[in-house]
FILOTOR-289757 format. One record per residue: x, y, z of N, C-alpha, C in turn. Coordinates in pm, whole numbers, plus 50000, padded with zeros to 5 digits. Atoms other than C-alpha are relative to their C-alpha. Example, Ala and Ser with C-alpha at 12.3 -4.5 7.8 and 13.67 -1.06 7.14 Angstrom:
<sites>
500894988150000512304955050780500905012050000499184988149994513674989450714499235010950073
</sites>
This chain:
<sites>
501245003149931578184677559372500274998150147499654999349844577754680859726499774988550076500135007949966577954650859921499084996050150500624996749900575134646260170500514992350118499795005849879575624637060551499034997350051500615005049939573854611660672500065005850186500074997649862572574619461039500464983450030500005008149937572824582661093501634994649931498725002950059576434581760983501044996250103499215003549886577944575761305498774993450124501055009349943574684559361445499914986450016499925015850001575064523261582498904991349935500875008050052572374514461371500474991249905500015013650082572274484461135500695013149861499634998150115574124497060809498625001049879500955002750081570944488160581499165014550065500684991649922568984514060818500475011749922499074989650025571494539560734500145000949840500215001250152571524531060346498455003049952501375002350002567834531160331499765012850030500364982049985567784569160478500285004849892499434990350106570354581360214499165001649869500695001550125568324568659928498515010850027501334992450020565054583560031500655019049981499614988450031566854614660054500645006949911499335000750127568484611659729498804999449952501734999350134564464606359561499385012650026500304984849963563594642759760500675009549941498754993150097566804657659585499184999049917500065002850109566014649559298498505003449918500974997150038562134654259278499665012650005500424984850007562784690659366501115007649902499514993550115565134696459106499195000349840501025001950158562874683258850498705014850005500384991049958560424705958974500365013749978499474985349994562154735758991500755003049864499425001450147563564729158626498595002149909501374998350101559794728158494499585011950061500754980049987558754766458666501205005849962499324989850102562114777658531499434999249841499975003450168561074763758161498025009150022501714993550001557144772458266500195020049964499744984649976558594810158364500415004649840499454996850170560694810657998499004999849875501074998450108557434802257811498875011850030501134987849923555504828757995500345012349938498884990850094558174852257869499495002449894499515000350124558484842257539497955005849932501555004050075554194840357481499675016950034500394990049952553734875857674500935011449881498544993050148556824890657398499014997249849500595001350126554784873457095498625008950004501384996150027551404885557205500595018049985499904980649985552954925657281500224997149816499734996250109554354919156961498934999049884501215000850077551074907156771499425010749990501014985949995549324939156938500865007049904498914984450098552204959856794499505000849833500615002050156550974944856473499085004749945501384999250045547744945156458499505014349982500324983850015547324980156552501205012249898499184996750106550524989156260498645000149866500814998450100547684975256056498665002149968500974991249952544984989456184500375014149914499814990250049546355019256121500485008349838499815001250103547365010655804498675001749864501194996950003543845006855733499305011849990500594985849976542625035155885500605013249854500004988350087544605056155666500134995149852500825001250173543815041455332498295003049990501914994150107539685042255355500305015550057499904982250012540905080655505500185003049816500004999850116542115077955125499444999449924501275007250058539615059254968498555013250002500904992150006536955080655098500025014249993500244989650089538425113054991499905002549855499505003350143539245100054652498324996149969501495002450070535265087754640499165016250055500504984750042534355124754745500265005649940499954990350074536275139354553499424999149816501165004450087534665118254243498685004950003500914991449999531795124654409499445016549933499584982150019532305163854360499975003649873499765000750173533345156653998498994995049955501245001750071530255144053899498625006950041500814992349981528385164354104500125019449906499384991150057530195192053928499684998149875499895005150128529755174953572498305005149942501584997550061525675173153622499715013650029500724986049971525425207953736500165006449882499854997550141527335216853416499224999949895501214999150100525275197053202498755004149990501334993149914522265207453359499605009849930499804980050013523325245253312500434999649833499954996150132524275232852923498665000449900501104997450021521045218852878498975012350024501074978150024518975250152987500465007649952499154987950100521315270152813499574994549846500165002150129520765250052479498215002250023501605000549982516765246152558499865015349958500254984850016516585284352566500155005749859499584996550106518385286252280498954995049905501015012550099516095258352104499015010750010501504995050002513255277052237500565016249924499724989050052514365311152095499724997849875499464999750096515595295051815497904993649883501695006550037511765275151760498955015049972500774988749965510445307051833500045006949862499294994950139512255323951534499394990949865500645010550102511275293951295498305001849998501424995749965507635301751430499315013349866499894985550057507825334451331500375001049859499744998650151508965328650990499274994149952501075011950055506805297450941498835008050014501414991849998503595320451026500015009249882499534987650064505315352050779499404989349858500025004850124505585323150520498354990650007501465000950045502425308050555498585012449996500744988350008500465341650550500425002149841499815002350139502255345550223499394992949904500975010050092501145316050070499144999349985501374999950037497835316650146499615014249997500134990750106497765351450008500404999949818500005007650160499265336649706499154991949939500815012850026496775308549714498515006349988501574993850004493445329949796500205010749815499354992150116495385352749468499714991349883500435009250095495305320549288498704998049945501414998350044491915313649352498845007149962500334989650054490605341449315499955000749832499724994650175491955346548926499784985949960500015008249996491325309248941497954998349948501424997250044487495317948994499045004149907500534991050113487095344948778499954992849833500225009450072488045321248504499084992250002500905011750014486305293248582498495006049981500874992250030483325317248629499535005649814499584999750132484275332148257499394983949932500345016850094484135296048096498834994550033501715004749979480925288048255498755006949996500844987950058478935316848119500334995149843500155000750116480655311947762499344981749953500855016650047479695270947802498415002850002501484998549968476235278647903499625008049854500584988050061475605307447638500414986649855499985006050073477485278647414499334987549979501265014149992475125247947508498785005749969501334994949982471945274447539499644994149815499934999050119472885278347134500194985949905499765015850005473785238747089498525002150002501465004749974470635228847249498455003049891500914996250093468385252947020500014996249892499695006050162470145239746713499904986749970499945015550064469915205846802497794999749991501275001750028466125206846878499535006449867500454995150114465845226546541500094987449872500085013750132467155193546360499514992150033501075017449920465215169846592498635006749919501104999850101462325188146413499964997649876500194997950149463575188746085500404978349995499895010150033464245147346133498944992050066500615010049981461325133246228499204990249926500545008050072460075117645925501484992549978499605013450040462895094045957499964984850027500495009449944463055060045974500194993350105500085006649836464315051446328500065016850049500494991249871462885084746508500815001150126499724995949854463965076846839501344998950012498215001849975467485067046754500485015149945499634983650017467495104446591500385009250093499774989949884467005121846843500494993750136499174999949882468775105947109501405001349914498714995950053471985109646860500035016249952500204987750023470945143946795499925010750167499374994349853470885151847230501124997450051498645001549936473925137747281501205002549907498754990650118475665159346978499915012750124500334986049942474265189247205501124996350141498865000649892476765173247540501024995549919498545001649981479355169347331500535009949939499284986849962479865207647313500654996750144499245005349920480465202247664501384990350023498555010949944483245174147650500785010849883499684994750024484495193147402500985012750040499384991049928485535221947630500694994550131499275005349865486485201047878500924991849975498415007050021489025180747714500515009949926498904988150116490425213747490501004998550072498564995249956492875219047758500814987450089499445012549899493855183947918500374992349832499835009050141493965167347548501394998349970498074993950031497685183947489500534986750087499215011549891498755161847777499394986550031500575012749962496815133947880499794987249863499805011350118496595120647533501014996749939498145006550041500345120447433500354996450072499265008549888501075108847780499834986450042501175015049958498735078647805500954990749933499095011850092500035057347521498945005749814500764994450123499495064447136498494995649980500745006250081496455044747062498815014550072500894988849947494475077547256499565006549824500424995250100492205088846951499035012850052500904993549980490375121946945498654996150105500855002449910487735125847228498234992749894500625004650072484785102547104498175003250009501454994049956480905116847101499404993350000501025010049955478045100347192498914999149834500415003750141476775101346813500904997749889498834998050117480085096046626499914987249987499865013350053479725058446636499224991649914500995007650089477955036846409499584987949988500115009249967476395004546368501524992849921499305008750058479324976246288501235008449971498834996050049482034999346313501024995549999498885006049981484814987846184501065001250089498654994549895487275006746408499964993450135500295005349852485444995846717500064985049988499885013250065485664958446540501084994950014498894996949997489174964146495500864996550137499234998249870490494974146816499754990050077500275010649870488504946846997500644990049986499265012850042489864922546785501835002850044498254994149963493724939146893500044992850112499785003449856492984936247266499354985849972500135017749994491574896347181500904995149956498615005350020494844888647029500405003350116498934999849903496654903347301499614993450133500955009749919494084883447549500794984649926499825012750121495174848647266501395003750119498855000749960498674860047370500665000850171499795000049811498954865047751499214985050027500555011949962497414830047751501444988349967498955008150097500344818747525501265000850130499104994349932502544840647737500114988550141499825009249910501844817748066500524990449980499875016050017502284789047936502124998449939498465000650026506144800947822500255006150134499664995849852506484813248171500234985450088500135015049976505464778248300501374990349952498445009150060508184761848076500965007549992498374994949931511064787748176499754993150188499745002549865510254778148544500414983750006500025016850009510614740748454501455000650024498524998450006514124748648404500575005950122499164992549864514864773848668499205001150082500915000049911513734764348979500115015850108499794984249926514844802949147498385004649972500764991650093512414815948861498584994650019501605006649972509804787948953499665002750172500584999349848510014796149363499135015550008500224989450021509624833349268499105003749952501344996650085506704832949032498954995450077501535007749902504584808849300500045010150052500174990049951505354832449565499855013449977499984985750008505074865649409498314993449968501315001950039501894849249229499295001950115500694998849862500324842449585499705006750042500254989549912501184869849764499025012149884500954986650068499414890949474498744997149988501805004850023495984870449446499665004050146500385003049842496094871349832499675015250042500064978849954496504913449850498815004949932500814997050075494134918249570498574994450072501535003949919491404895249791499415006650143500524998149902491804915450061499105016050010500414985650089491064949849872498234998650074501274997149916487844964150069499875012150093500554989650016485784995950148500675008550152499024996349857487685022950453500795002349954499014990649992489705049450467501164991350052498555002849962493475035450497499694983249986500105009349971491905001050482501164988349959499055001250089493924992250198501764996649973498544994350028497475002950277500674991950017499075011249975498674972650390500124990049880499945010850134497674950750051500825010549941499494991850147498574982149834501744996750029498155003849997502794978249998499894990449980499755016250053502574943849972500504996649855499685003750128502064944149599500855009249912498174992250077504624972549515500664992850047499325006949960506514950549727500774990649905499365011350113506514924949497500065001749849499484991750117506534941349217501085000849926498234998150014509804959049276500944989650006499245010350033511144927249343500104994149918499965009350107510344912549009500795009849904499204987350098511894945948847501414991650047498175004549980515614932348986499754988349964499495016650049514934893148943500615000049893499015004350077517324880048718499204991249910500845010150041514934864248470499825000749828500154994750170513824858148063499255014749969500684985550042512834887547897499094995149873500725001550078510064893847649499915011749911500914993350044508754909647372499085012950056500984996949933506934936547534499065008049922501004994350088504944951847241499054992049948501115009650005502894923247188498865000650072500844995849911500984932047444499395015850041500304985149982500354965047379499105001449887500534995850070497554976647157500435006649905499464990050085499085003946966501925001250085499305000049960502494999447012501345013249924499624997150106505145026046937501184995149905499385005550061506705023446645501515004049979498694996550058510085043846674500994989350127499625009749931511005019446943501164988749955499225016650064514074993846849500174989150081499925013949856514484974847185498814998050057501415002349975511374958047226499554992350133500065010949936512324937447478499575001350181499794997949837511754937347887499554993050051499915010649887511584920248193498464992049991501025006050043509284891448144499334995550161500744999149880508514885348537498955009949991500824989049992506794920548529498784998049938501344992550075504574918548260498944986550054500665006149944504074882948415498735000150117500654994149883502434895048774499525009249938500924988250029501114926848612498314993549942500425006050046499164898648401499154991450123500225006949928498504879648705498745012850101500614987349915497564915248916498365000249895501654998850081494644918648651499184992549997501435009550051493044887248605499704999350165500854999149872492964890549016499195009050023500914983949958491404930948993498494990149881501215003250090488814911848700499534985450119501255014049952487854879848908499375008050186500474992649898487484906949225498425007649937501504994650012484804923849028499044993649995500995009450050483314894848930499424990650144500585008049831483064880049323499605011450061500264987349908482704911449499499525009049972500974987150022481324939049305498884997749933500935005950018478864917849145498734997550119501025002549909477054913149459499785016050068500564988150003477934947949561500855008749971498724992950164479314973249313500805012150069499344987149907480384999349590501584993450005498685006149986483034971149626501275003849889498764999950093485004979649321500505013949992499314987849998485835012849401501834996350001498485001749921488695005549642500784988549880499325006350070489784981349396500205004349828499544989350110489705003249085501055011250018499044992550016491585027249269501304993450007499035008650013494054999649339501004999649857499265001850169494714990948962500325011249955499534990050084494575023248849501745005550065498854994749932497755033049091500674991649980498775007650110499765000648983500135004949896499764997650136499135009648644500985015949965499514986650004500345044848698501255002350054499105000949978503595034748863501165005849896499025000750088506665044448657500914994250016499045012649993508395017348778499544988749931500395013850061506184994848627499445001849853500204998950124506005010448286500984990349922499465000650096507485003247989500785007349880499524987350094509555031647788499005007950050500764990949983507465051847986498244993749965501175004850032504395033047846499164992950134500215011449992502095017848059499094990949997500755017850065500754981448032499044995850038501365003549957497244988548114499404989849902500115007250138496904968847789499104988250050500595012449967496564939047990499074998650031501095003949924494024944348192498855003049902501004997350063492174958047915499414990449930499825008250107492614931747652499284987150145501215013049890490584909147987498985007049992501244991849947487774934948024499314998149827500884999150192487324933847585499924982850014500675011750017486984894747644498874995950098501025005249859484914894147976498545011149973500744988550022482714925147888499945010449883499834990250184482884935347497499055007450020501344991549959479434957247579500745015849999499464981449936481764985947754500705005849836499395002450147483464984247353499645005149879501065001450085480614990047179500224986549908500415015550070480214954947074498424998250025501355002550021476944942747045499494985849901500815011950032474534909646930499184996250042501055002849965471444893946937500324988650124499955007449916471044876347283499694981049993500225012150080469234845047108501014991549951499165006450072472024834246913501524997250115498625000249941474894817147054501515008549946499594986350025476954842446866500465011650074500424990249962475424863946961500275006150177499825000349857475714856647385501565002250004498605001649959479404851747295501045015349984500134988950032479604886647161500105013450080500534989449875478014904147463500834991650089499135002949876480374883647713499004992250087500185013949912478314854947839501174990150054498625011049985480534832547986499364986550023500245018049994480474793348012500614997050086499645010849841480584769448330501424996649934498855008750048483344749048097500135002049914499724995350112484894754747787499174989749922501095004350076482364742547544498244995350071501325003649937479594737347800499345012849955500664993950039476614757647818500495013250035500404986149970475994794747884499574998950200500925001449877475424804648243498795004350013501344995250013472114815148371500225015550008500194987250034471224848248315500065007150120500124989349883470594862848671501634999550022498575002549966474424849948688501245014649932499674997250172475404864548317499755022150073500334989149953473804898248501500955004850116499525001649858475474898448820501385001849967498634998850063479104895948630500165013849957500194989850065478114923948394499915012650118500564984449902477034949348687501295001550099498374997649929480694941648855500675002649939498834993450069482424946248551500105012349951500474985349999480644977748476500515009250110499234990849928481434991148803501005002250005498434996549953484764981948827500445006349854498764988050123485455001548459500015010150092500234981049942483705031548633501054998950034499284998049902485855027048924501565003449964498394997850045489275026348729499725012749870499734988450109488665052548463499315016850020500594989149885486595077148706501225006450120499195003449929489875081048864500625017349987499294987050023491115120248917501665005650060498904994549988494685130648903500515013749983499374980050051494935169848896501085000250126499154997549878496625163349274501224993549984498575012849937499265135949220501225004349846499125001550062502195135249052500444986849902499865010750086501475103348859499225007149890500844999450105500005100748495498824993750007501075005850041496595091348456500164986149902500085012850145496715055648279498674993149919500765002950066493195054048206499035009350009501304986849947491175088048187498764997249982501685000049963487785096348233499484998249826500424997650131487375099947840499504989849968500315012049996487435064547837498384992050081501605003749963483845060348011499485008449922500774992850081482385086747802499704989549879500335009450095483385063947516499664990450033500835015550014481915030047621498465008350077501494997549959478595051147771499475003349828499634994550128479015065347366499484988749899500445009750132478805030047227499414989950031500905005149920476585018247462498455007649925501584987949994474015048447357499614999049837500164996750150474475046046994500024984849886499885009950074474095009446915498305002849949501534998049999470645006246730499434992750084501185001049911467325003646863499914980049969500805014450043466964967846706501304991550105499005004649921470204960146894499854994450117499515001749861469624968547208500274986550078500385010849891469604939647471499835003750180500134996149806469234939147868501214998850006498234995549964473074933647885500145012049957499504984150021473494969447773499565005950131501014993449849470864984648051500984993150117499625007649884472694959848285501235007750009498704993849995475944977848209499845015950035500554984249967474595012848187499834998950188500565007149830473235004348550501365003050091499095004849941476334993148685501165010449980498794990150015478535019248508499595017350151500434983450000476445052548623499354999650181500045003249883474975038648990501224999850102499354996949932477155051449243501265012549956499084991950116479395069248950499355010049957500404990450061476955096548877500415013650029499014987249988478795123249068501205002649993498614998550038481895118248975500005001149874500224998650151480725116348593499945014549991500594987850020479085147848639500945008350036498684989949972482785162048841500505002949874499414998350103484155155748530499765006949883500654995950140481855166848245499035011249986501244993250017478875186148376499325000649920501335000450060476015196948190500274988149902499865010950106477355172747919499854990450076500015011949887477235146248185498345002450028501204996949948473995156548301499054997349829500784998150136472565157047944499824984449931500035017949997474135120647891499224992250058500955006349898472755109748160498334995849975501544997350055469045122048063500264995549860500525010850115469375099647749500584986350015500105013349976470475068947855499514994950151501264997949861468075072948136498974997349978501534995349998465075089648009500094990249856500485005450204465245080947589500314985349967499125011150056467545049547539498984988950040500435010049985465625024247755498415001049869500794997650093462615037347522499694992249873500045007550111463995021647237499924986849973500205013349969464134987847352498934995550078500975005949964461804963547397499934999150153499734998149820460984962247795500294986850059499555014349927462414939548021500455006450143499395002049863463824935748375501105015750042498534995050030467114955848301499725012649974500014986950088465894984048070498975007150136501234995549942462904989648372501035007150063498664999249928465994992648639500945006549946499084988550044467845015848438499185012250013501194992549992464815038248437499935006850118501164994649832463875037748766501385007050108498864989249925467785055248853499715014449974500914984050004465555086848764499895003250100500915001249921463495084549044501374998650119498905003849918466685070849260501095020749956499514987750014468865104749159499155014050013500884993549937466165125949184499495003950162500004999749871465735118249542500805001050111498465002649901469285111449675500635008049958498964989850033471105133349463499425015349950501144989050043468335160349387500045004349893499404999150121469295156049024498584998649932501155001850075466205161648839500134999849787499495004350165466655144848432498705006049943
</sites>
């Protein structure tokens, strides 16, 4: 270190003087080294910060560029996707109009054959009808030429019987021998089938003079279907005490019960109106076909049951609800077509199409039984049953019914009002034509012939206004569909339990009102009796 020289170092001044310089000039030293030590260190950070920042840029723009050339990447890699799917839909595009063309060619072709083949057919079909015509034509020349010859022969014995002793019952069993040439020809060729297919108890077609007073047969049979009525009463009540036990079997029988009174109430007049009750109750139906449940007897309930049969037995749900389905189609006629009888169409055709199921047969049989064996206790009349109205018997006979079991009789406008719903609703189920469907008929038309049959042929001393009330109820609204079925024999029927029958009975309310559907067909249907 360099040793400074005082100027006042050889200066006669005071010593202290001279000490007192050096120092200040020793705090000037010293404050400019400090100094000049902080802009060297200032200069070194200037450096060092101007080095970090070049070097940051160097960075930033490394990754910049780093950048840059990945979305360069990125966005050829999403054009060239692009490209590929623009490429993909042009394809499909160009496969679709290529198949379309084809479709349409190919539609075109199907066209073209579908026109070839329906030109066919209905050259086959006009071919049909045609040789279809000529027949039917044929058969309605030899019926006519065979009624002309009827007709003459019967009025030849209506002359030769008038000294007998009921007259008027002669000759109305002597005009309605003359229509049953007619049924005659009209069941020759359906008989083969419809009567071995039905169920055995189908007897020869029955004429409107073949029955007699107190016939036993007709006695018979009613008494069959009132046992099997006795027994479907029995039958509930062992249904009732299996569900006690199994409550599955007891949730299943409420609800199927329900839902079937509930479908059956809603049954009412309209095209398609229907379609929603009618699935419902196949619905449940089919479901009672699988339940897991007791079985029964099922010939007990059958009128004529057959006899080569060894397993008698089947599903006892079924015949349960089928049992249940009926007494709801019978208390529908009795609320609804009673007041108005158009109502029991839609619900005749109902029953008749359960009944015709072959799921809900029995060996092929089926178990219209039931509903019948209700209609021979609610309406013995359609049966040919018959009794004096007077006699309690007698009311019980013809199907009066009672408020309460042993109470009285109801009133008569009531007693009427039942009768003219249950009448319609036979029409409605046995007026029922199947030449189109692929089901069996389960209750043919033959079956109104015979209860108009033993309706027409009870005697004169017989009659009552419940007959007329039924007549009424059967043939009102049902007269052109009788007449689809039967013609002139229909027409001939008609004109005696029209014109002759009320004749024989004393006059009343009923017999007037059967009458006066002359006058009513005559005008609406231009049907002159």
């Amino acid at each position: 270190m360099e040793v400074m020289s005082s100027p006042y170092k050889n200066a006669p001044d005071s010593p202290s003087r001279q000490l007192l310089y050096e120092l200040n000039q020793l705090s000037i030293s010293a404050q400019e080294g400090f100094y000049a030590q902080l802009d060297r260190e200032a200069e070194e950070r200037d450096s060092l910060h101007k080095k970090a920042l070049a070097a940051a840029a160097e960075q930033h723009e490394r990754v910049r560029k780093s950048v840059e050339l990945e979305r360069q990447r990125l966005d050829a890699r999403i054009q060239a996707e692009r490209d590929k799917r623009d490429a993909e839909a042009r394809r499909e595009l160009d496969q679709r109009r290529k198949e379309k063309v084809e479709r349409e060619i190919e539609e075109q072709r199907r066209e073209v054959e579908r026109a070839k083949a329906i030109e066919a057919e209905q050259k086959k079909l006009a071919e049909i009808k045609r040789s279809e015509r000529e027949e039917k034509e044929a058969r309605k020349a030899r019926r006519e030429q065979e009624n002309a010859v009827a007709i003459n022969k019967a009025r030849e014995q209506e002359d030769a019987t008038k000294q007998s002793p009921d007259p008027a019952q002669a000759r109305s069993q002597l005009a309605l021998e003359t229509a049953q040439t007619k049924v005659s020809l009209n069941h020759e060729s359906m008989s083969s089938t419809v009567v071995s297919t039905v169920q055995p108890k189908v007897q020869p077609v029955t004429t409107l003079s073949e029955q007699t007073a107190h016939d036993p047969r007709v006695e018979t049979e009613h008494n069959r279907y009132l046992e099997i009525h006795r027994r479907l009463k029995d039958f509930r009540k062992f249904m009732t005490a299996q569900a006690k036990e199994d409550k599955q079997l007891k949730t299943a029988m409420g609800d199927m019960r329900r839902e079937i009174t509930k479908c059956v109430g809603q049954l009412t007049e309209g095209k398609g109106a229907n379609r929603q009750p009618l699935s419902s109750i196949l619905h449940v139906l089919k479901r009672a076909i699988s339940f897991r449940g007791p079985s029964i007897d099922v010939t007990q309930f059958l009128a004529y049951p057959p006899p080569t049969i060894t397993d008698t037995n089947g599903p006892a749900l079924i015949v349960y609800l089928l049992n249940i389905f009926s007494k709801a189609i019978i208390s529908q006629y009795i609320g609804e077509a009673s007041v108005s009888p158009k109502a029991a169409d839609p619900v005749g055709i109902i029953a008749s199409h359960i009944f015709a199921q072959p799921d809900f047969k029995w060996n092929g049989i089926s178990l219209i039984d039931i509903l019948l064996a209700k209609y021979h206790a609610v309406c013995p009349v359609l049966f040919g049953i018959y009794g004096p109205e007077s006699t309690e018997r007698g009311k019980q006979r013809l199907g009066w019914w009672r408020e309460d079991s042993g109470g009285p009789f109801i009133l008569q406008q009531r007693h009427h009002e039942r009768m003219t719903g249950l009448a319609a609703g036979f029409a409605a189920l046995s007026l029922r034509n199947y030449e189109k469907s692929r089901l069996t008929n389960p209750f043919p038309d033959y079956h109104y012939w015979q209860a108009m049959a033993g309706i027409a042929n009870v005697p004169s001393a017989e009659l009552t206004q419940t007959h007329f009330v039924v007549l009424k109820g059967m043939i009102e609204n049902y007269e052109t569909k009788f007449i689809g079925f039967y013609g002139g024999a229909a027409v001939a029927a008609l004109r005696h339990v029209l014109v002759e029958l009320p004749t024989r009975a004393s006059a009343g309310v009923a017999s007037k009102s059967l009458a006066g559907l002359v006058d009513v067909l005559k005008k609406d249907k231009k049907l002159t009796l």
